[in-house]
C-alpha positions as CSV (number, residue, x, y, z in Angstrom):
1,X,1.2,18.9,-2.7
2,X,-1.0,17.4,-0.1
3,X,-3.7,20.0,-0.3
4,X,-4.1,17.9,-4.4
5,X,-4.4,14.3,-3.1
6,X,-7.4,12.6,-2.3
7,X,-4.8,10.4,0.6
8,X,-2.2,11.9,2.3
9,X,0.4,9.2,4.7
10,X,2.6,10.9,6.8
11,X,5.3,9.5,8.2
12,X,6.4,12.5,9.7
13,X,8.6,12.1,13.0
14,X,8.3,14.5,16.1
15,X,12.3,14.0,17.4
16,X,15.0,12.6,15.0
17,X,17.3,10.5,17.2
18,X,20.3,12.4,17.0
19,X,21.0,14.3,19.7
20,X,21.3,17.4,18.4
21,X,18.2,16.3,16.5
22,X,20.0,17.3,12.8
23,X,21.0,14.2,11.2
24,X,18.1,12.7,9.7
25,X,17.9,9.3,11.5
26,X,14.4,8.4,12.8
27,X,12.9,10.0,9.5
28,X,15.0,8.1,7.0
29,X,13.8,4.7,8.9
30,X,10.0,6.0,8.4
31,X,10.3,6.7,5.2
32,X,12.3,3.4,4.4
33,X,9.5,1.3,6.4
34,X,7.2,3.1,4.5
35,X,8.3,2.7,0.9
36,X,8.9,-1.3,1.5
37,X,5.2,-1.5,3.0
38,X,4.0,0.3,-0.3
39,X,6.1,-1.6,-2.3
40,X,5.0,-5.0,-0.9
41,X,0.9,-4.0,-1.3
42,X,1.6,-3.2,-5.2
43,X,3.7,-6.6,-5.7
44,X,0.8,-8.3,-3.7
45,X,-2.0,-6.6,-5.6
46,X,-0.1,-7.3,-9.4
47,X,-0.1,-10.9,-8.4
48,X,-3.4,-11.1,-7.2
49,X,-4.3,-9.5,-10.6
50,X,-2.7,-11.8,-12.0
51,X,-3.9,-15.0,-10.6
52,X,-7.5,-14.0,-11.4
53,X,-6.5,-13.2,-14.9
């Protein structure tokens, strides 16, 4: 799917902290972090949008 968009944001993690490195810990956070950072730019940007409106 990468390989089809122009941006690509990886939030990939080398070690999850789990010490047997299965359950998905240090991944889940990233992508948590990362959808609240995203979601925060688009509720930024519509009100921006709409202030100049």
């Amino acid at each position: 799917m990468a390989k089809l968009c122009d941006m690509v944001i990886d939030t990939g993690v080398e070690k999850e902290a789990c010490p047997l490195n299965m359950a998905p810990t240090s991944s889940t956070t990233a992508q948590l972090a990362m959808g609240d950072a995203l979601a925060v730019v688009l509720i930024t940007k519509k009100n921006s949008e709409k202030a100049i409106s």
